[in-house]
C-alpha positions as CSV (number, residue, x, y, z in Angstrom):
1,X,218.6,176.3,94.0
2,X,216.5,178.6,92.2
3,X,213.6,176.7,93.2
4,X,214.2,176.3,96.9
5,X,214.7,180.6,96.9
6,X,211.4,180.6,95.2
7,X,209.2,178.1,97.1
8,X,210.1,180.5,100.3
9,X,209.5,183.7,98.4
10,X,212.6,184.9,97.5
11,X,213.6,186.1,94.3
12,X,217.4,185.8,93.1
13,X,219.1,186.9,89.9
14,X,222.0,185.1,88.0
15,X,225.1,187.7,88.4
16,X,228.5,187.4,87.0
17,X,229.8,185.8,83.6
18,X,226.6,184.2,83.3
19,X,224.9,187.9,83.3
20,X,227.2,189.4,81.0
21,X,226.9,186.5,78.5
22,X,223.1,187.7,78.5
23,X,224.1,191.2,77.0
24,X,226.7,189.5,74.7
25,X,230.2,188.6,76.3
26,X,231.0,185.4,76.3
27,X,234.2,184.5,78.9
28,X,234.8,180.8,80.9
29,X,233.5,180.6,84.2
30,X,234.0,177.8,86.4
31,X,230.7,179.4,89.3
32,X,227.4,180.0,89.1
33,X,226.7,183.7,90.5
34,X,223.2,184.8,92.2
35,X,222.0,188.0,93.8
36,X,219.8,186.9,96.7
37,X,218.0,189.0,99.5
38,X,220.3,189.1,102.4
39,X,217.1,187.3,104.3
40,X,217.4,184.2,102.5
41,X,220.6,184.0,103.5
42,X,220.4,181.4,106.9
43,X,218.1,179.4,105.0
44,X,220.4,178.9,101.5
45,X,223.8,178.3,103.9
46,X,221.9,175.5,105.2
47,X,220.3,174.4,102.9
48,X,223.3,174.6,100.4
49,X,225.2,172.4,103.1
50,X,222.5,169.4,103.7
51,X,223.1,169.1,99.9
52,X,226.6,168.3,100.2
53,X,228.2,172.1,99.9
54,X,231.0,173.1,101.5
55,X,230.8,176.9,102.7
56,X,234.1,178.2,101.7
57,X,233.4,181.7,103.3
58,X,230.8,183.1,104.5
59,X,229.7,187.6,105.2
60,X,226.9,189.0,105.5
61,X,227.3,190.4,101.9
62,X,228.6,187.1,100.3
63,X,229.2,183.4,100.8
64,X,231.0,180.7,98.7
65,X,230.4,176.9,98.3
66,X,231.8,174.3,97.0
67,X,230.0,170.9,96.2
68,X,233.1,167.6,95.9
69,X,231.2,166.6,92.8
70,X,232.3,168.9,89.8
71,X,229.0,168.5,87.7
72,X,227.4,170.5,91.2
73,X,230.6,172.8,91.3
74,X,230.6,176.4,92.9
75,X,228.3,178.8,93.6
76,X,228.3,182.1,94.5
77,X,225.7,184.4,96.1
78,X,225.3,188.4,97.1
79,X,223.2,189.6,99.5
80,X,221.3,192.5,98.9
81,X,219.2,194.3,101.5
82,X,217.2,197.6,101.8
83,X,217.1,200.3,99.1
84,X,220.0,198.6,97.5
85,X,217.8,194.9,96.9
86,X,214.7,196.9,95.9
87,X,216.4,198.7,93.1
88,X,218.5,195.5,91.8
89,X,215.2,193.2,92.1
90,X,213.0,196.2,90.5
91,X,215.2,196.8,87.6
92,X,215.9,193.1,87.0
93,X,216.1,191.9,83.0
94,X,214.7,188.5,81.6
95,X,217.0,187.4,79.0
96,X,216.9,184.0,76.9
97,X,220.0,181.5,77.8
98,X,221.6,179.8,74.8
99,X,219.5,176.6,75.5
100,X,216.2,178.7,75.6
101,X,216.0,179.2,79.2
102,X,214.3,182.4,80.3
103,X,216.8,184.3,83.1
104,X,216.6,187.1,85.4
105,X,219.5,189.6,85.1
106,X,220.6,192.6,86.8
107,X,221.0,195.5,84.7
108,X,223.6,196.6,83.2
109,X,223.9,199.5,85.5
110,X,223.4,197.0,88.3
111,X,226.4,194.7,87.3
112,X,228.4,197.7,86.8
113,X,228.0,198.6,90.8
114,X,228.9,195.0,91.5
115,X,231.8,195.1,89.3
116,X,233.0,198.3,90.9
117,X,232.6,197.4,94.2
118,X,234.5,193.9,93.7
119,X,237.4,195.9,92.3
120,X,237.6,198.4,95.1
121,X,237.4,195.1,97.7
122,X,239.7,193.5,95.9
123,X,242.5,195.6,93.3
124,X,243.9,192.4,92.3
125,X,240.7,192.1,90.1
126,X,241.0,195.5,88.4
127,X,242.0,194.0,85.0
128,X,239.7,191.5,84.6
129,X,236.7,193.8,86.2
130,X,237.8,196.6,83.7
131,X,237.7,194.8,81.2
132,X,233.7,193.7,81.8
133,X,233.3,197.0,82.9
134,X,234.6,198.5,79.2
135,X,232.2,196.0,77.9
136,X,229.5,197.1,79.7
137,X,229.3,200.3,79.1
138,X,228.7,200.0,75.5
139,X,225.5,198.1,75.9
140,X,223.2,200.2,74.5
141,X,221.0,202.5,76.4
142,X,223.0,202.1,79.5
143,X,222.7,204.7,82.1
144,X,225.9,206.6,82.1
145,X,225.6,209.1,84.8
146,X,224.2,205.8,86.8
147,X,227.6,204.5,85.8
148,X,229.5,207.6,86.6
149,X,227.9,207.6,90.2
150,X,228.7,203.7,91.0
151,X,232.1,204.4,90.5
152,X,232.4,207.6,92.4
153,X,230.6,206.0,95.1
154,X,233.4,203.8,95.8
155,X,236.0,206.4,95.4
156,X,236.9,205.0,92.0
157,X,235.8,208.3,89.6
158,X,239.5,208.0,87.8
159,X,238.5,204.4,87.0
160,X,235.0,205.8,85.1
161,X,237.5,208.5,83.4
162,X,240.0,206.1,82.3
163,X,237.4,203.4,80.6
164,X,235.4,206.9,78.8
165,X,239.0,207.5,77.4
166,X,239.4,203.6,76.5
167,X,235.9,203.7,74.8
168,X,236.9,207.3,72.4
C-alpha cells in the first residue's frame, strides 16, 4: 500500500493505535490507519478494490475497506487536503516499529486534532478517544496550547478542561 502511494508521489502516515504505540501506548487494533492526501484518494479506492477490498464507506474525508482474507484485514485512510495536509505531512515523526521498521507518524499534536475531531463526529467514541487523548497529552514536549486550540476548534474546550483536571 505504502508503496503504490509512493510510486505515484504521495506521501501517507500510519494514524491510529499503530501511531500511538509509537509514543508508547500499546492497545489491540484489529485496522491499519493512514493519513493520505485527499488526491490520492481515486487512485487508492481503486486500487484497494482490484486487490480484492471491499469499500465499506467511502467520503471525501475517509474511506473503509475490508479484504475477505483476515491476514489482509482492514484499512483505514484520512484524507487531508490544503493547509491542513501541509501541516500533518510537515510535522510528520519517523519512529522505529517493534520489528525495526522505520514509520512516519503524525505528531502528537496532529493525532490529538484527529482524535478530537472523531469524538465530536462520533460521541459514542468519547471514552475510548479520551482516554488516548489523556495519554497524549503527557508525551513530552507536546504543544499544549496546540492542544487547547484542536479541541476548541471543534467546540469541545470543556473536553481540554476536563482531561488538564484528569492529568493534576
Amino acid at each position: 500500500m505504502t508503496n503504490f502511494l509512493g510510486e505515484r508521489g504521495f506521501p501517507s502516515l500510519v494514524c491510529g493505535a499503530f501511531a500511538l504505540q509509537a509514543y508508547g501506548l500499546s492497545r489491540a487494533t484489529q485496522d491499519l490507519d493512514f493519513v493520505v492526501p485527499v488526491e490520492a484518494q481515486e487512485a487508492l479506492v481503486a486500487f484497494l478494490e482490484g486487490q480484492g477490498y471491499e469499500t465499506l464507506h467511502r467520503s471525501p474525508a475517509f474511506s473503509n475497506h475490508l479484504h475477505a482474507d483476515p491476514v489482509r484485514g482492514r484499512v483505514d485512510f484520512v484524507y487531508v487536503s490544503g493547509a491542513t495536509s501541509r501541516l500533518v505531512f510537515q510535522h510528520a515523526r519517523s519512529h522505529s516499529s517493534p520489528s525495526g521498521l522505520i514509520v512516519r507518524v503524525p505528531s502528537p499534536e496532529h493525532l490529538v486534532a484527529m482524535k478530537v475531531l472523531a469524538m465530536k463526529n462520533d460521541p459514542g467514541r468519547t471514552f475510548r478517544e479520551m482516554a488516548d487523548l489523556q495519554f497524549l497529552l503527557g508525551v513530552p514536549g507536546i504543544d499544549e496550547e496546540e492542544v487547547r486550540l484542536h479541541f476548541e476548534r471543534q467546540g469541545l474546550g470543556e473536553r481540554y478542561l476536563e482531561l488538564k483536571r484528569l492529568s493534576g
